[in-house]
Every structure is written in C-alpha cells, then in structure tokens.
C-alpha positions in Angstrom: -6.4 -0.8 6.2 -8.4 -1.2 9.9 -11.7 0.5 9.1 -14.3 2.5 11.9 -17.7 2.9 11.4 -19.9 5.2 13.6 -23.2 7.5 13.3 -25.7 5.1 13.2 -28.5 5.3 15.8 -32.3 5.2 16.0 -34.6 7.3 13.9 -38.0 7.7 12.8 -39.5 7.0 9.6 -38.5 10.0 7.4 -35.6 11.3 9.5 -31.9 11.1 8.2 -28.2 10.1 9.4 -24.8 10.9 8.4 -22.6 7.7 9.0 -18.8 8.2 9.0 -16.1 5.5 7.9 -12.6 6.7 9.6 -9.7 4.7 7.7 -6.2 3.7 9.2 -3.1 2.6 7.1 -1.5 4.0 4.1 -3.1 4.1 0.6 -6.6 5.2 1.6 -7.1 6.7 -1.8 -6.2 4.0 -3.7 -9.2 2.2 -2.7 -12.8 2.2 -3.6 -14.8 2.3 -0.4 -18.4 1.3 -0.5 -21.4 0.5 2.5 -23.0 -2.7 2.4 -25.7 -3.5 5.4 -27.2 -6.5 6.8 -30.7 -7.0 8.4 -31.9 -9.4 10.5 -31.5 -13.0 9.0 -30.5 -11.4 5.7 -27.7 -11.6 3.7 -25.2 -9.1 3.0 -26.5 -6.3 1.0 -24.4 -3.5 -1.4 -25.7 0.3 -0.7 -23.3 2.5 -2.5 -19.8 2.9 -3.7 -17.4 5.6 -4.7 -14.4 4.9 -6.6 -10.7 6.6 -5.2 -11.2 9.4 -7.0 -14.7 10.6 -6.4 -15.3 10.2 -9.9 -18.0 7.9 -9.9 -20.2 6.1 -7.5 -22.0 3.7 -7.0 -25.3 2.6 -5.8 -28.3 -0.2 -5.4 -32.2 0.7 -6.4 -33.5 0.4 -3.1 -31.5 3.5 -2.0 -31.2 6.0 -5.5 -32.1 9.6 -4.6 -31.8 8.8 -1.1 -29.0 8.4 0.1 -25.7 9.9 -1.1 -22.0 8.6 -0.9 -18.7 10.8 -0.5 -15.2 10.7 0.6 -12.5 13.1 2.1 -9.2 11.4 0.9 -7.5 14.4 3.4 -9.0 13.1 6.1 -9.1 9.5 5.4 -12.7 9.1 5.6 -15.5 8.2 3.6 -19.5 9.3 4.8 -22.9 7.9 4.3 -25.5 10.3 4.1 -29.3 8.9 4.3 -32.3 10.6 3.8 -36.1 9.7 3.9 -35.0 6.8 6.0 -37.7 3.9 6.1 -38.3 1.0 8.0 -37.1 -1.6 5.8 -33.5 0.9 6.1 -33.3 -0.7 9.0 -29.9 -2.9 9.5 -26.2 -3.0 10.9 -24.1 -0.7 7.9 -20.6 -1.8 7.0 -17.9 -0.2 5.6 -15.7 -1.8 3.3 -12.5 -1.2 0.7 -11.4 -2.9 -2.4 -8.3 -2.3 -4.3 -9.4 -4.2 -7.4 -12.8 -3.3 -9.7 -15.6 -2.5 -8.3 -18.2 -5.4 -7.4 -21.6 -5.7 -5.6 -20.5 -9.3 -4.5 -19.4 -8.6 -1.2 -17.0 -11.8 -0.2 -14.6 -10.3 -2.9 -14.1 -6.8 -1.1 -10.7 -6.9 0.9 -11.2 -4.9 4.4 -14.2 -4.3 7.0 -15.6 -2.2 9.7 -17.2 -3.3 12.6 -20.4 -2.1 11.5 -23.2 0.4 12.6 -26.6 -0.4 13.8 -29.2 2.2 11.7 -33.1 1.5 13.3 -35.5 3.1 11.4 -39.4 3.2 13.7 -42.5 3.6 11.7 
C-alpha cells in the first residue's frame, strides 16, 4: 500500500483543514488507517483511527471533539477533518495503515505517507 498525504497548509488559530490520504494497492479496506503527527523535536504522536469498516474510530485527548476521522473505501481514501485548530496543532501529519489490531504505538503500523505540514499562528 504507497500512501499520499495532502491538505495541510497554514492557518490561524481557530480556523480548520480537511487533509486527504489517497491509498494505492489492492486491499485498502482491509486496513485500519489512522494520522499520527510529529512536531518539532517531538516524537511521533497518534491523532485518530478508523477501523476498515467505519465502525469505530479512534482518537487521542488532545484532539476529542475537534477533529473528526472518515474513510471512502470507493475511493480509496481516508480524510482528516480539523477544527478549532490551535497552536500546539501545529506539526507534519502522517498517514498510516495496519492490517493487524489497532495500536497507538506507532513503529508497529505497517505503511506511511510522506506527511503534511499543518502550521497553526496564534
């Protein structure tokens, strides 16, 4: 699975942005898909998941009621959707699949994006 991430951009405090995840290779809907981010001299960080069948998601604290995750099996692609954006939101936004159960721990996911750079101003 080759995975390309795209929407990210700069915004101010408060504003929103839709990222997109287009997926190549067969068996897109077998996988969970999830968006992990990474700022500046930090580690790897899990944002939200959604399992292959849109049944259940997914998602860290620092992000609950704000942003929402959702896929489009048709269309092999799986969308961010970030609202109330704040500085700290600020960070390069991965996408990621994993055949097996769903972790936070993100060595054990199999495929990546390139990642998209999200800048949130005060």
């Amino acid at each position: 699975v080759q995975l390309q991430a795209s929407g990210g951009g700069l915004v101010q405090a408060g504003g929103s942005l839709r990222l997109s995840c287009a997926a190549s290779g067969r068996a897109f809907s077998s996988y969970i898909m999830g968006w992990f981010r990474q700022a500046p001299g930090k580690e790897h960080e899990f944002v939200e998941a959604i399992t292959s069948s849109t049944d259940r998601t997914y998602y860290a604290d620092s992000v609950k009621g704000r942003f929402t995750i959702s896929r489009d099996n048709a269309k092999n692609t799986v969308y961010l959707q970030m609202n109330r954006l704040k500085p700290e939101d600020t960070a390069v936004y991965y996408c990621a699949a994993i055949r097996s159960t769903f972790t936070t721990i993100s060595s054990s996911w199999d495929y990546w994006g390139q990642g998209t750079l999200v800048t949130v101003s005060s």
